[in-house]
DRENGU-111321 format. One record per residue (C-alpha): residue number from 0; residue in three letters; y, z, x. Coordinates in nm, 2 decimals. Example, Ala and Ser with C-alpha at 12.3 -4.5 7.8 and 13.67 -1.06 7.14 Angstrom:
2
[0,'ALA',[-0.45,0.78,1.23]];
[1,'SER',[-0.11,0.71,1.37]];
This chain:
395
[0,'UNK',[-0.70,-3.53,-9.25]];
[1,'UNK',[-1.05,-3.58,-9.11]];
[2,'UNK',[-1.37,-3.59,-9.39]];
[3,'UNK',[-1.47,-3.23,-9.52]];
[4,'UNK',[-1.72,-3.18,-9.75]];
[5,'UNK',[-1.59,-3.21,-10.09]];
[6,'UNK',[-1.45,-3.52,-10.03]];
[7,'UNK',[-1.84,-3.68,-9.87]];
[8,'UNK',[-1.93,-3.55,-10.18]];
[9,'UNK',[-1.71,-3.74,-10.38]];
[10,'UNK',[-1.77,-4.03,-10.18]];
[11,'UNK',[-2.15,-3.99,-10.18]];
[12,'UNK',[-2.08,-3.96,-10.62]];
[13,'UNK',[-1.90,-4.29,-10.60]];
[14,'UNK',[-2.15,-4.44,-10.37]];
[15,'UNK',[-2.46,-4.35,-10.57]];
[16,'UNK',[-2.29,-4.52,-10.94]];
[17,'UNK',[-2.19,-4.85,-10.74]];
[18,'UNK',[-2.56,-4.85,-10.61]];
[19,'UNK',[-2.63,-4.84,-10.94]];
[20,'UNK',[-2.38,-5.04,-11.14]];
[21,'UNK',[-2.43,-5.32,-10.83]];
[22,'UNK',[-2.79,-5.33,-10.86]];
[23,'UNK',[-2.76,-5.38,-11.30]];
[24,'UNK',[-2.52,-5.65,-11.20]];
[25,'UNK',[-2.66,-5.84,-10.93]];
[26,'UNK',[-2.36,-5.77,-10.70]];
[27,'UNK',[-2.43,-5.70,-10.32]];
[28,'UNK',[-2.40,-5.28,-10.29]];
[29,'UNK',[-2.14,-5.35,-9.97]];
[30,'UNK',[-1.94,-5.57,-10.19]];
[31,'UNK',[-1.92,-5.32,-10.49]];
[32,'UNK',[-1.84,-5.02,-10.21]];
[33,'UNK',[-1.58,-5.20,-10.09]];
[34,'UNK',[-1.40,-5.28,-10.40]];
[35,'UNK',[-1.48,-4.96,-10.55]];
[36,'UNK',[-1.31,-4.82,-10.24]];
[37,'UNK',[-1.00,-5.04,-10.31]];
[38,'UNK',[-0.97,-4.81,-10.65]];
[39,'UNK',[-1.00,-4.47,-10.40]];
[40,'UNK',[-0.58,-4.45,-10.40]];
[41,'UNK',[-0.66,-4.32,-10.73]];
[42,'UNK',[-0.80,-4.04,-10.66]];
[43,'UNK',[-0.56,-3.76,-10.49]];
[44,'UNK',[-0.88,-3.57,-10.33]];
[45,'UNK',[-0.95,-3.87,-10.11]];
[46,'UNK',[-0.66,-4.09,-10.10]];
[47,'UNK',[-0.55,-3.94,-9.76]];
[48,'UNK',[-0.87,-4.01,-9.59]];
[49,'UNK',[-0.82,-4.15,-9.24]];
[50,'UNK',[-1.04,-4.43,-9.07]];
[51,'UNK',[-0.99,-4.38,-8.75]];
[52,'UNK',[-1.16,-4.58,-8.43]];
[53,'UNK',[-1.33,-4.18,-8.33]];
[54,'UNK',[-1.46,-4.17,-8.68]];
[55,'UNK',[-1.62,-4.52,-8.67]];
[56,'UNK',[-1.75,-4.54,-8.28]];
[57,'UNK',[-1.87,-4.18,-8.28]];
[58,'UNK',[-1.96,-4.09,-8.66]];
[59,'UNK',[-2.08,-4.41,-8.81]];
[60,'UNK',[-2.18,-4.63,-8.58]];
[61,'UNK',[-2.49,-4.46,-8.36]];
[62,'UNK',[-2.71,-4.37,-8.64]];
[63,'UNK',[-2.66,-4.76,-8.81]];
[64,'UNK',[-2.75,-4.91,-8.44]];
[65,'UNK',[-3.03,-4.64,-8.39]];
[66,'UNK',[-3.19,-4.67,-8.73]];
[67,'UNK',[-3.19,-5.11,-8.68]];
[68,'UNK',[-3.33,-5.01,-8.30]];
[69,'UNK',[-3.58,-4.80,-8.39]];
[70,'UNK',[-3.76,-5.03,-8.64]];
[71,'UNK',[-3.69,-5.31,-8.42]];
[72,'UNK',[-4.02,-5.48,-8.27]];
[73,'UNK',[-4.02,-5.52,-7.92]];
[74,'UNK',[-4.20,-5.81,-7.86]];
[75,'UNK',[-4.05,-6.03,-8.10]];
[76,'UNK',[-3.67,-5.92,-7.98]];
[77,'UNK',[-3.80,-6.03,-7.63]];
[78,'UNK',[-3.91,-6.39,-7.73]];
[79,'UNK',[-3.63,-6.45,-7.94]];
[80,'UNK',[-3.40,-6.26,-7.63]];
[81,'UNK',[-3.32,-6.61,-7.52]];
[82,'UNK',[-3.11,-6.73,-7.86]];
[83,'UNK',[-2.96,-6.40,-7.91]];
[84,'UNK',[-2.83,-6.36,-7.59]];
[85,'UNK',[-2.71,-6.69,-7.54]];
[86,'UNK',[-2.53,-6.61,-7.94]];
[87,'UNK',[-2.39,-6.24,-7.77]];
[88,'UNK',[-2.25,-6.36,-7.47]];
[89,'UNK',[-2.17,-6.74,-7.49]];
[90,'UNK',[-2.12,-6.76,-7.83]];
[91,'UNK',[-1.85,-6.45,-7.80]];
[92,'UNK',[-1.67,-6.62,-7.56]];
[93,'UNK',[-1.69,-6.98,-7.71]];
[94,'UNK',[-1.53,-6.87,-8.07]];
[95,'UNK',[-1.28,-6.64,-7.90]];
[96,'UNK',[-1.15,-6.91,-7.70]];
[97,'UNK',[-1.14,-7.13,-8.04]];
[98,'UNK',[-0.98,-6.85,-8.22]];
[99,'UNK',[-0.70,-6.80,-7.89]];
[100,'UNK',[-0.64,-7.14,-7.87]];
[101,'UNK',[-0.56,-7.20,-8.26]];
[102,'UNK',[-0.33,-6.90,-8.26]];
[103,'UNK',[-0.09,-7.01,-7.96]];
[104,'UNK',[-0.07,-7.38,-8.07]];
[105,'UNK',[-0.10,-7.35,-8.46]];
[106,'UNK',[0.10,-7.01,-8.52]];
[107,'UNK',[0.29,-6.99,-8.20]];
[108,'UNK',[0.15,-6.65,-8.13]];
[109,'UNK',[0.18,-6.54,-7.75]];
[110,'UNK',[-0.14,-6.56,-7.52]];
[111,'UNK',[-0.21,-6.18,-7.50]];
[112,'UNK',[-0.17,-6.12,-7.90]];
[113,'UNK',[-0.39,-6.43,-7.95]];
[114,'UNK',[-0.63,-6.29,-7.68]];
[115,'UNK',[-0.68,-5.97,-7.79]];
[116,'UNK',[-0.74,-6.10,-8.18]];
[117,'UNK',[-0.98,-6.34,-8.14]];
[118,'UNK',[-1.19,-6.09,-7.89]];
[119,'UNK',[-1.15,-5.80,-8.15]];
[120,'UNK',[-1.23,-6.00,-8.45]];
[121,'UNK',[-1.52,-6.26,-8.21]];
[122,'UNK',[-1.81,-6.00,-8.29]];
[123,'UNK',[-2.03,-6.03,-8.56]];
[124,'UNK',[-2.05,-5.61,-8.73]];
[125,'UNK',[-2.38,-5.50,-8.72]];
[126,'UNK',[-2.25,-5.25,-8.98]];
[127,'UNK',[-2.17,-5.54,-9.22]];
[128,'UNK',[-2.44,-5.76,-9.10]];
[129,'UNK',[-2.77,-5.52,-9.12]];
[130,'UNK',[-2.66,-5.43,-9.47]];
[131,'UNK',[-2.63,-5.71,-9.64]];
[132,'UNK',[-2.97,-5.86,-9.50]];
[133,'UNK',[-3.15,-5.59,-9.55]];
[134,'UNK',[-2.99,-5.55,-9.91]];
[135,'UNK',[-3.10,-5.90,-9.97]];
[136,'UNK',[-3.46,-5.87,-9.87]];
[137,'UNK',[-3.47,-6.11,-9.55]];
[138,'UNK',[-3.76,-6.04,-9.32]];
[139,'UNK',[-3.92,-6.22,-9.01]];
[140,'UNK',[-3.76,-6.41,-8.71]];
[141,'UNK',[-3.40,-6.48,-8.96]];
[142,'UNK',[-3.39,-6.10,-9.01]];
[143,'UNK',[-3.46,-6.04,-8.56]];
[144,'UNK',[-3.22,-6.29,-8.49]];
[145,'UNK',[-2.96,-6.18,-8.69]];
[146,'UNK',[-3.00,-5.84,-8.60]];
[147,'UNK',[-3.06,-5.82,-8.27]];
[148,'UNK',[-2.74,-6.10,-8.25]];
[149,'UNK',[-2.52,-5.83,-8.40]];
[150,'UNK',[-2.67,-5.51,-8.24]];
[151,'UNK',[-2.58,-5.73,-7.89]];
[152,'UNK',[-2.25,-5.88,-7.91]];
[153,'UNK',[-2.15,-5.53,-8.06]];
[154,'UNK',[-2.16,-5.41,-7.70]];
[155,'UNK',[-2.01,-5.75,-7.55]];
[156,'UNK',[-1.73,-5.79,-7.77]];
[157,'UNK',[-1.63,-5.40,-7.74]];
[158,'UNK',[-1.63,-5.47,-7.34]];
[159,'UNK',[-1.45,-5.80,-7.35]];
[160,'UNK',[-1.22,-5.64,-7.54]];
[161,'UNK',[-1.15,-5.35,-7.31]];
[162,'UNK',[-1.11,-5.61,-7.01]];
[163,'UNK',[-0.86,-5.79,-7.25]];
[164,'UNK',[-0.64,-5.46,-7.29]];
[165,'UNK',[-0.64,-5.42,-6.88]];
[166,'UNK',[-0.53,-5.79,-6.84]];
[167,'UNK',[-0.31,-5.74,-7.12]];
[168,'UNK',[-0.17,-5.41,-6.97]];
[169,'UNK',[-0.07,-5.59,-6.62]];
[170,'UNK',[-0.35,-5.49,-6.44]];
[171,'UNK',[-0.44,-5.74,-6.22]];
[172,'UNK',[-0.81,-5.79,-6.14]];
[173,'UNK',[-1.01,-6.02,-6.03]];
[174,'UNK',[-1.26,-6.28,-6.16]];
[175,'UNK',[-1.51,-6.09,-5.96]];
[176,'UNK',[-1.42,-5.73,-6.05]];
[177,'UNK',[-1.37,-5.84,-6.41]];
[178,'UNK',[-1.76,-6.01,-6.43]];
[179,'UNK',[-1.86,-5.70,-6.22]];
[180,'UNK',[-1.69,-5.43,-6.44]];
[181,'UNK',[-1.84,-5.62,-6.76]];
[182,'UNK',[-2.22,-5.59,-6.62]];
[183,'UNK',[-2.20,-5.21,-6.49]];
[184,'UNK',[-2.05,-5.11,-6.85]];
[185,'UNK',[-2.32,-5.36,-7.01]];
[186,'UNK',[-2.59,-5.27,-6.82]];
[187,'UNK',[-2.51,-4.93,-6.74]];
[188,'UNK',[-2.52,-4.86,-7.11]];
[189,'UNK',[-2.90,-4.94,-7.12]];
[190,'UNK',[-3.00,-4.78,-6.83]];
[191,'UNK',[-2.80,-4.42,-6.99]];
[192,'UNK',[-2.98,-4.52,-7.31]];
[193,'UNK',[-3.33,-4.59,-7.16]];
[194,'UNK',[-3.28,-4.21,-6.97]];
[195,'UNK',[-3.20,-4.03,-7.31]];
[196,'UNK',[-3.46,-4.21,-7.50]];
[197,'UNK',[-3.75,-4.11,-7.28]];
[198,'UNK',[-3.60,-3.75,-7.24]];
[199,'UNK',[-3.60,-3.76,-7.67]];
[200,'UNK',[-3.94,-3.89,-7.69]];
[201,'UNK',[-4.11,-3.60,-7.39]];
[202,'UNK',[-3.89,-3.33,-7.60]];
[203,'UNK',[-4.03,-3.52,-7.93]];
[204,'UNK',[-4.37,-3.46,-7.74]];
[205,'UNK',[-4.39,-3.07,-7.70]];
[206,'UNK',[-4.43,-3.05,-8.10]];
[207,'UNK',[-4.59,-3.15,-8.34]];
[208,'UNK',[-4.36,-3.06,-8.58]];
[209,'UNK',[-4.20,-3.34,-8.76]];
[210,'UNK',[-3.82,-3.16,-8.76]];
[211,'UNK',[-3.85,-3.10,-8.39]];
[212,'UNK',[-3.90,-3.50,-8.32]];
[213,'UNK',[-3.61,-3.58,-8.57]];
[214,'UNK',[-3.40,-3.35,-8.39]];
[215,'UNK',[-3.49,-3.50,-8.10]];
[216,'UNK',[-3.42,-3.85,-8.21]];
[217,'UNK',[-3.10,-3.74,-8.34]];
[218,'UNK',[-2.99,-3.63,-7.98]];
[219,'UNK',[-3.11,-3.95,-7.87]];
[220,'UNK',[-2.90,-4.13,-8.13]];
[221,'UNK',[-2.55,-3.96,-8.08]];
[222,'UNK',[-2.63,-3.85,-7.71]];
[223,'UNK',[-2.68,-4.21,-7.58]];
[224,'UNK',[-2.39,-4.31,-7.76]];
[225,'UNK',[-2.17,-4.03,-7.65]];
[226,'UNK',[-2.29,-3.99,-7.30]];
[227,'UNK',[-2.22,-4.34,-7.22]];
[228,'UNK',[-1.88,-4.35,-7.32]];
[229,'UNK',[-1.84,-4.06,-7.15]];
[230,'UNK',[-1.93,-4.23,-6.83]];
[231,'UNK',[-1.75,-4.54,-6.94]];
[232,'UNK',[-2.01,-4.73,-7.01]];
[233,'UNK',[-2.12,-4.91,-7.34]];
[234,'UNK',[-2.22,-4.66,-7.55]];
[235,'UNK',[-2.35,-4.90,-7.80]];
[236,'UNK',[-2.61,-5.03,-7.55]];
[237,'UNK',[-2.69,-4.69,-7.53]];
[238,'UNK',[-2.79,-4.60,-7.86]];
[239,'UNK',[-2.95,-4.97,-7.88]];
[240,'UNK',[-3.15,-4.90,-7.60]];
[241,'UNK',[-3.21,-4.53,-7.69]];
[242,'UNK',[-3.35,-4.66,-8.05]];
[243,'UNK',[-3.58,-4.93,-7.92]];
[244,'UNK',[-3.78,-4.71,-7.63]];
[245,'UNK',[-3.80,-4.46,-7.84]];
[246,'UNK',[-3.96,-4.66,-8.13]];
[247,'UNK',[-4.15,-4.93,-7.94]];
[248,'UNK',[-4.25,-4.80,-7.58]];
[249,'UNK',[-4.55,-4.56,-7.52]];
[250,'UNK',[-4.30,-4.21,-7.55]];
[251,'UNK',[-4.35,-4.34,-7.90]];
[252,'UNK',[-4.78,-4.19,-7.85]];
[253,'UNK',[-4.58,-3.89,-7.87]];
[254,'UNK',[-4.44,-3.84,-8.23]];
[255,'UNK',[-4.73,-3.80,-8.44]];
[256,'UNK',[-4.78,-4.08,-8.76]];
[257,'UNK',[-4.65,-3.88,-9.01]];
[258,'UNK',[-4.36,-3.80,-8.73]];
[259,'UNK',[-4.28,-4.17,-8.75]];
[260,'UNK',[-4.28,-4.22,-9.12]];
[261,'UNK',[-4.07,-3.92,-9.16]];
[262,'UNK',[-3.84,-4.05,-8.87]];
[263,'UNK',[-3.79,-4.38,-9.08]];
[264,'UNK',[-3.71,-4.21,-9.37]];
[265,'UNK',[-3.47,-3.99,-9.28]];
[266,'UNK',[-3.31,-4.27,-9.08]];
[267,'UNK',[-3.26,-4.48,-9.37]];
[268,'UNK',[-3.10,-4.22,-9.55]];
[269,'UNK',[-2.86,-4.16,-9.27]];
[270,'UNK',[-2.78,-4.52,-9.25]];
[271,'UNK',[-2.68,-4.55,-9.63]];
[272,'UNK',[-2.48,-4.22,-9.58]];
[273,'UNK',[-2.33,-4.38,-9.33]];
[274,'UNK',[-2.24,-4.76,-9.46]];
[275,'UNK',[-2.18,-4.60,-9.83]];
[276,'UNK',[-1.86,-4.40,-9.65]];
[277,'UNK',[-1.78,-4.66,-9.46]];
[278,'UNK',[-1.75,-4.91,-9.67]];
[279,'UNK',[-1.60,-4.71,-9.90]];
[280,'UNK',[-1.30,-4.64,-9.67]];
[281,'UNK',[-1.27,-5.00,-9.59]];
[282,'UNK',[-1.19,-5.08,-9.95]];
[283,'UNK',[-0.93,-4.79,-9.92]];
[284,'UNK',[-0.77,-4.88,-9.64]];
[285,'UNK',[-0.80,-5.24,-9.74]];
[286,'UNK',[-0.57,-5.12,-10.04]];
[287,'UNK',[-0.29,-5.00,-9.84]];
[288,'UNK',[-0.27,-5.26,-9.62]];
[289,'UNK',[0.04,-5.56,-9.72]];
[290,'UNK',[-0.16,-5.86,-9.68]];
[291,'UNK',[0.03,-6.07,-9.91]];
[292,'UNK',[0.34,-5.99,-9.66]];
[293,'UNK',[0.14,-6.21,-9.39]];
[294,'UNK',[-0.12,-6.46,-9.64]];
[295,'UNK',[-0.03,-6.76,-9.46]];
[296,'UNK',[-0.12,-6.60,-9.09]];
[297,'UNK',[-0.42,-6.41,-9.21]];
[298,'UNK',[-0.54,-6.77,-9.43]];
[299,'UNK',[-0.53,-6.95,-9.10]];
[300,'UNK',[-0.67,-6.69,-8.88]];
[301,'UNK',[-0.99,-6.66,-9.13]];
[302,'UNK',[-1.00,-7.06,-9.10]];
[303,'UNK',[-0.99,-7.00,-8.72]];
[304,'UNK',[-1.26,-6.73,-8.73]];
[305,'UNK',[-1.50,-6.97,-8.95]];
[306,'UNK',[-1.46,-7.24,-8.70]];
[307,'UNK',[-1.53,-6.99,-8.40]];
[308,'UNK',[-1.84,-6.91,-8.55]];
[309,'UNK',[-1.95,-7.22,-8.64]];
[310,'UNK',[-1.87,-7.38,-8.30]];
[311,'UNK',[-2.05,-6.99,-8.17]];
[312,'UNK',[-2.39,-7.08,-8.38]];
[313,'UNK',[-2.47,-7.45,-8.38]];
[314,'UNK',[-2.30,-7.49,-8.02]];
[315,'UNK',[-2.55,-7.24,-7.85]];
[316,'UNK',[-2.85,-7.29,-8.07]];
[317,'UNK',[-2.81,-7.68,-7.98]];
[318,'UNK',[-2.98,-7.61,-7.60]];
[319,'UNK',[-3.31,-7.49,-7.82]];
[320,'UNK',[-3.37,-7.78,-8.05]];
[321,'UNK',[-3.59,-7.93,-7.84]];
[322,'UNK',[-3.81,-7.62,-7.73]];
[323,'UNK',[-4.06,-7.36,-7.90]];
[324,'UNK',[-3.71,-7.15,-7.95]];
[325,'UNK',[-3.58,-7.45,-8.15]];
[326,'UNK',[-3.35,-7.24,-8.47]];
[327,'UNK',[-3.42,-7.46,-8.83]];
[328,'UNK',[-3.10,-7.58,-8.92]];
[329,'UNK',[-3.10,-7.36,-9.24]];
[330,'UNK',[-3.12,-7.08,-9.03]];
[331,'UNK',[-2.79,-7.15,-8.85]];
[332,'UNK',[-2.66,-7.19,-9.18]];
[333,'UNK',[-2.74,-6.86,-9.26]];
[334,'UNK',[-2.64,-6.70,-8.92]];
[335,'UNK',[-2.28,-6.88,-8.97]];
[336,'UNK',[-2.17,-6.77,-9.30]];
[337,'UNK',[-2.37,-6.43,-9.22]];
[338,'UNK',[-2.13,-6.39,-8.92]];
[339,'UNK',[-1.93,-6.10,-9.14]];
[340,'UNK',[-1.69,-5.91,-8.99]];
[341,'UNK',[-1.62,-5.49,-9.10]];
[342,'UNK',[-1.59,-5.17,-8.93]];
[343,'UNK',[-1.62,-5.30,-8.56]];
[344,'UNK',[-1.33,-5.53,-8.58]];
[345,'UNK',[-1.13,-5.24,-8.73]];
[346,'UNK',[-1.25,-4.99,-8.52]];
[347,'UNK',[-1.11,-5.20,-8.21]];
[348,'UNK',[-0.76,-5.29,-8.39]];
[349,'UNK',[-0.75,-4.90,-8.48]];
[350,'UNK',[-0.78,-4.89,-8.07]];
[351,'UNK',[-0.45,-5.09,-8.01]];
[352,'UNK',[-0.21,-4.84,-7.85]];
[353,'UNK',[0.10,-4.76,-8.02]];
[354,'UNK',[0.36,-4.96,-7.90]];
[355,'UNK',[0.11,-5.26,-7.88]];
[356,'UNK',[0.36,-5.57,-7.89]];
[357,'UNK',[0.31,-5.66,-8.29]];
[358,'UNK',[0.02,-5.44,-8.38]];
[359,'UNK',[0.13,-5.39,-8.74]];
[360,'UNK',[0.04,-5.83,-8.77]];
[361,'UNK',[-0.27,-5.80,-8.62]];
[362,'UNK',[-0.41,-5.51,-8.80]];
[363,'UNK',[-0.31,-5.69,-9.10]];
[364,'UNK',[-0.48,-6.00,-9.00]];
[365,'UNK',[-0.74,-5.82,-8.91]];
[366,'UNK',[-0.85,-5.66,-9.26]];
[367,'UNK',[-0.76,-5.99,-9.43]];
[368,'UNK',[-1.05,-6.12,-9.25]];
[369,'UNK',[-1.24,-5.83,-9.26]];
[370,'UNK',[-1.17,-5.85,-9.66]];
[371,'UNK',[-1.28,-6.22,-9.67]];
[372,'UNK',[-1.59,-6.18,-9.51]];
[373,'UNK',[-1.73,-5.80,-9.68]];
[374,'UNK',[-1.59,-5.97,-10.01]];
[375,'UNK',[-1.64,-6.36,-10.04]];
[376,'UNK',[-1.96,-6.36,-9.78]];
[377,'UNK',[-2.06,-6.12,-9.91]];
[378,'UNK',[-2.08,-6.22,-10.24]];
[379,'UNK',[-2.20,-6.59,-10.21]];
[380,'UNK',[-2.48,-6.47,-9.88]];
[381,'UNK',[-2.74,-6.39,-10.13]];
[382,'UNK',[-2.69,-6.70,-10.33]];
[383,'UNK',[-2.74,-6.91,-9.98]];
[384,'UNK',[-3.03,-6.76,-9.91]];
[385,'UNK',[-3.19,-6.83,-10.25]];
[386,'UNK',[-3.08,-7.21,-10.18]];
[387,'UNK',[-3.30,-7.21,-9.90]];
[388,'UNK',[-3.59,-6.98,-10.01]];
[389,'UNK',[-3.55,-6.73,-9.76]];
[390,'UNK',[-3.53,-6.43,-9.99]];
[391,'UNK',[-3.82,-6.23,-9.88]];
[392,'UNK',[-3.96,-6.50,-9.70]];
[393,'UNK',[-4.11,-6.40,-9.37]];
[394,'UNK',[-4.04,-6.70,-9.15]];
């Protein structure tokens, strides 16, 4: 049963007291969603509530990426490109191949099952990862390069991870067709979401009317997003794209100040519609799932991931250290253990197909570590920030 309206309004009543009980108590609001969410079986009205890959790619996920996009300044995502690229492509590949590795020689899973795990479950969530920063008051070039890290190997990983269910499938391709096929769906994603974002911002233009530019931000948001996909391209390049020309290029002379601040606003609303559900579900689903059936797989797997991300971070910020770009070591820190994991990974193992050789295992797996990292990260990412000042801080 998909979400109708009595049960959002439940949610949205649950969401609102664990905003409140979380903020008396000091607790991270994704943290308390997510364990309020593992107490949802309780309650018949929503207990049957699916989370489904449709729900997550096309409900959920365009206006979080929009809303990050559209407050995203240009210039500083362009001179901090360099890292976060290098972190979204490189990094992807370099924890994936950790993650593949330690599965076929430590659990004796098969190549494909490892393959398509460690791709899946590579990506930081830009769900997971935009909340909790933004929760805990991080600002300057920690909060771009975080970010714009998590907005871009979004779109990587959900490529790789396509190519990895062709290879998987039988479909031989390659090296060439494979790099080539990853580029036209990376690229053509921007190119769909520059087109819709200029088209928003000339409707946006017409009026002066502040509902007529929301509208038309709105069709930006979910029209990228959807329009992409639809031509097989990355969708969440789209809406990335989409959000920044529309907030930081000169279509944005079009929608008046008060436009803008009205824009932002409802935006932000959106986006904690949209991560209180979410989250919410994940503790839900979380509940169902028999991870204590498969501890010992999912406690090395979440070792594995840890390592990945680790050798991801401090491998490809290494190449800066000597150059304006350099990344202070306590920053990597915090980009690490603020790798978290959430609706993206399960969005991608919700995309297995049916008779996917052990599917049951890896969606498992796949919420313990989405569990360890909303939950433990979570929790103890606010206290590592404290340790080294960078609460508010705008460095």
């Amino acid at each position: 049963m998909g979400l109708i309206i009595e049960q959002v309004a439940l949610l949205l009543l649950v969401a609102a007291i664990v905003a409140i009980i979380a903020r008396h108590l000091r607790l991270p609001y994704t943290v308390g969603l997510v364990l309020a969410g593992l107490l949802l079986p309780f309650f018949p009205a929503v207990s049957d509530l699916a989370l489904t890959k449709d729900v997550i790619f096309k409900v959920f996920l365009p206006p979080l990426i929009f809303e990050a996009a559209f407050q995203m300044d240009w210039r500083s995502f362009c001179r901090q490109l360099p890292v976060t690229l290098s972190l979204a492509t490189v990094g992807i590949l370099l924890a994936a191949t950790l993650v593949t590795l330690g599965l076929h020689f430590i659990l004796g899973w098969q190549w494909q099952n490892a393959m398509v795990l460690s791709i899946l479950i590579a990506a930081t969530d830009p769900v997971s990862v935009i909340a909790t920063f933004k929760e805990a008051g991080v600002h300057g070039r920690l909060q771009m390069l975080v970010e714009s890290e998590s907005l871009l190997n979004d779109g990587t990983a959900a490529v790789l991870f396509t190519v990895a269910l062709t290879v998987v499938g039988g479909e031989s391709m390659s090296f060439t067709s494979l790099s080539i096929g990853f580029l036209t769906t990376f690229f053509g994603g921007i190119v769909v979401g520059a087109a819709l974002g200029w088209a928003a911002g000339w409707l946006a233009g017409r009026s002066d009317d502040h509902l007529v530019e929301i509208t038309a931000t709105t069709l930006a948001a979910y029209g990228a997003f959807l329009g992409a996909e639809h031509f097989g391209v990355s969708g969440v390049m789209a809406t990335l794209t989409a959000g920044v020309v529309l907030g930081n290029a000169q279509v944005n002379c079009s929608i008046s100040g008060k436009g803008r601040e009205l824009i932002i606003s409802f935006w932000e609303y959106v986006a904690f519609v949209a991560n209180s559900i979410i989250f919410l579900l994940i503790g839900l689903h979380l509940s169902r799932e028999h991870i204590n059936e498969a501890w010992m797989p999912s406690l090395i797997v979440i070792a594995l991931v840890l390592a990945g991300r680790a050798l991801a971070v401090y491998g490809c910020c290494l190449p800066f250290s000597a150059s304006r770009l350099r990344v202070p070591l306590s920053h990597q820190h915090i980009l690490f253990w603020g790798g978290l994991r959430g609706a993206l990974a399960l969005a991608l193992v919700f995309g297995l197909p049916e008779d996917f050789q052990n599917r049951t295992l890896l969606s498992t797996v796949t919420f313990a570590v989405v569990a360890f990292s909303v939950i433990v990260q979570g929790i103890t990412m606010p206290m590592l920030l404290k340790k080294y000042n960078l609460i508010g801080s705008e460095i």
